[in-house]
C-alpha positions in Angstrom: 0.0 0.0 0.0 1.4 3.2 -1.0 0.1 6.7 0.7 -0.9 9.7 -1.0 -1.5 12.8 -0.4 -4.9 12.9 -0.7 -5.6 9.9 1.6 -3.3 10.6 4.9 -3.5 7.3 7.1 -5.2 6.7 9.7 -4.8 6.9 13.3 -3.3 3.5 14.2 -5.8 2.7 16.9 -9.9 4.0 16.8 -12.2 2.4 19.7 -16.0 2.2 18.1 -18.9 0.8 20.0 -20.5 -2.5 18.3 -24.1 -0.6 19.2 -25.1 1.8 21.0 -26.9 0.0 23.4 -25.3 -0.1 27.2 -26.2 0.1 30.7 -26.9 3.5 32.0 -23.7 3.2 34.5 -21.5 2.7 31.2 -22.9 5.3 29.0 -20.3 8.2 30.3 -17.4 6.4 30.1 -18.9 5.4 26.2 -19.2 8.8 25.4 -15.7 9.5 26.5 -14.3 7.4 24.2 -16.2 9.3 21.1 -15.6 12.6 22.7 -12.4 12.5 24.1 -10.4 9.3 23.7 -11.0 9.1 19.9 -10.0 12.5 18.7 -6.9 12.6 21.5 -5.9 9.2 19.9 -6.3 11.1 16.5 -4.0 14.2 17.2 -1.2 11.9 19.1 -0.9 8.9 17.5 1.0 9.6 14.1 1.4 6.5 12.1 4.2 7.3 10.1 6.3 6.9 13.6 5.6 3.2 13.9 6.4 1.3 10.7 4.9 0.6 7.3 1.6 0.6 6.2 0.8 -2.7 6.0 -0.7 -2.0 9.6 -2.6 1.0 9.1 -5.4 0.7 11.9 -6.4 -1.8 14.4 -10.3 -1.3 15.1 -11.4 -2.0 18.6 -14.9 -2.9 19.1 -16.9 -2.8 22.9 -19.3 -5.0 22.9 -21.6 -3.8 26.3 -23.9 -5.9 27.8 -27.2 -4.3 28.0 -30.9 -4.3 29.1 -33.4 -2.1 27.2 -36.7 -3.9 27.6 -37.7 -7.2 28.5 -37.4 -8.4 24.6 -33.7 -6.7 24.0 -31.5 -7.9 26.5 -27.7 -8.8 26.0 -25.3 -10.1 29.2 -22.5 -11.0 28.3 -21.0 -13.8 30.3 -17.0 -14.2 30.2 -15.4 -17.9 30.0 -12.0 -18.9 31.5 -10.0 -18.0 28.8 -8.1 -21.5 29.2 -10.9 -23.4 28.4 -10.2 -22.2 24.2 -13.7 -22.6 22.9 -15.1 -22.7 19.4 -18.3 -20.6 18.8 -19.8 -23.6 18.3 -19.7 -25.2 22.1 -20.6 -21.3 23.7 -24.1 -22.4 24.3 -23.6 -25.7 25.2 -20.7 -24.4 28.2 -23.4 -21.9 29.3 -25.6 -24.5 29.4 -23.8 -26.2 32.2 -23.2 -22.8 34.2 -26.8 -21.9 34.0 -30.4 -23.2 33.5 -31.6 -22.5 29.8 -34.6 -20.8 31.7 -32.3 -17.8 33.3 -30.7 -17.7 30.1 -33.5 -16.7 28.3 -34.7 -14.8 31.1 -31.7 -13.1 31.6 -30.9 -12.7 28.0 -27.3 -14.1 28.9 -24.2 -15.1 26.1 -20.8 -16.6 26.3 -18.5 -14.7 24.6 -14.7 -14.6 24.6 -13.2 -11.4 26.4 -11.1 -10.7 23.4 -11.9 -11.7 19.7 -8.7 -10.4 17.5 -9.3 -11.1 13.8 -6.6 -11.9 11.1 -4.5 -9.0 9.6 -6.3 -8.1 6.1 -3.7 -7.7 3.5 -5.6 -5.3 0.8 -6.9 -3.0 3.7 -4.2 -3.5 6.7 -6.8 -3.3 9.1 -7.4 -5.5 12.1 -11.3 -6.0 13.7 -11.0 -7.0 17.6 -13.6 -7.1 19.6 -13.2 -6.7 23.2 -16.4 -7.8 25.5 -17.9 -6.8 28.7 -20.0 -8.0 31.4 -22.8 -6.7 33.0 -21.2 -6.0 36.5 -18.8 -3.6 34.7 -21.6 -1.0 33.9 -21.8 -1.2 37.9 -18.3 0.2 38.5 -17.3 3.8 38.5 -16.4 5.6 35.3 -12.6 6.2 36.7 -12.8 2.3 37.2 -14.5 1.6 33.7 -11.8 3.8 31.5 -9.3 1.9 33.7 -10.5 -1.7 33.1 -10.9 -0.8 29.2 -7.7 1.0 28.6 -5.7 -2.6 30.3 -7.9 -4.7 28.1 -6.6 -1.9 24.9 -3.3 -2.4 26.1 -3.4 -6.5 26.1 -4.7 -6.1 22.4 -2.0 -4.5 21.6 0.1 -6.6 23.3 -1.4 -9.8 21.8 -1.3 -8.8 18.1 2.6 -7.6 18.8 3.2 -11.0 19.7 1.4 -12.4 16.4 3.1 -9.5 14.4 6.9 -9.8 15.0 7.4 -10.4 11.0 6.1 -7.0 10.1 7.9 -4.0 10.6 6.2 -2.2 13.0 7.4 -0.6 16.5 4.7 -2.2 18.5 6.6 -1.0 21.5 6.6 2.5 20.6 3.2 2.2 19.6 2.2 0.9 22.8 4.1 3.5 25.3 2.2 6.4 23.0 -1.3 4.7 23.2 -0.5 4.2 27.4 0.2 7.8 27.8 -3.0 9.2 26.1 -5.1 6.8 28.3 -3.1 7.9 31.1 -4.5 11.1 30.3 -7.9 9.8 29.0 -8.3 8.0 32.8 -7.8 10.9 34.6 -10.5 13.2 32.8 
């Protein structure tokens, strides 16, 4: 991929929401990341510092668990990440945590904490999908922008350790990304 001048790159890292949807005691914290996290990242994360462009962004998805009426209901429920399974047996495991009655009536999924997709080639971007649990929406919003920005942080770590072939300074990467959640935390 070659850059021109009328198509800059990308910040290296953008955080969207997979919906909208949340509990209320996450929707600050949410709105942070479109207000202020995502145009901080913009401004202080320069691409060109890191490597090539065969990486241009990694695309982090939150996936919030979520009640908005009885019939639209989403809880996320977190496995051991040991246990490795396909999406196939994620029913089946919750089937043996819970009765299929409070998983209907709780609206309740198992989901992996982290889903990192492959590097695509033509666009150099990489999907991940981070997921969170109901009792997060509980915590404070200091405690929320600190419980995301270590699960950002092990993406990054984790696709580093899958990248070392490309030339890309993950580490620098990384230290930049830590100090503007540093400063995104502390908001």
């Amino acid at each position: 991929m070659t850059e021109t001048n009328d198509s800059p790159r990308p910040t290296p890292i953008q955080i969207v929401r997979t919906l909208d949807n949340c509990y209320p005691g996450s929707r600050a914290t949410l709105d942070s990341i479109t207000e202020q996290l995502n145009p901080r990242l913009q401004a202080d994360l320069q691409p060109t510092r890191y490597g090539d462009d065969t990486l241009r962004q990694i695309i982090i998805n939150t996936a919030m668990s979520f009640y908005d009426d009885f019939h639209c209901k989403t809880n996320y429920i977190i496995p051991d990440e040991s246990l490795r399974l396909r999406q196939s047996d994620y029913y089946d495991t919750l089937l043996t945590m819970y009765s299929e009655d409070r998983i209907e009536r709780e609206g309740l999924f198992l989901r992996p904490r982290f889903q990192i997709g492959p590097l695509n080639k033509l666009t150099g971007l990489i999907y991940v999908t981070i997921v969170f649990e109901k009792s997060f929406s509980f915590m404070s919003c200091k405690e929320q922008k600190t419980t995301m920005s270590q699960y950002f942080l092990t993406v990054i770590d984790r696709i580093s350790m899958r990248k070392k072939k490309y030339t890309y300074d993950f580490q620098l990467l990384r230290n930049d990304f830590k100090r503007v959640l540093d400063w995104w935390i502390d908001l």
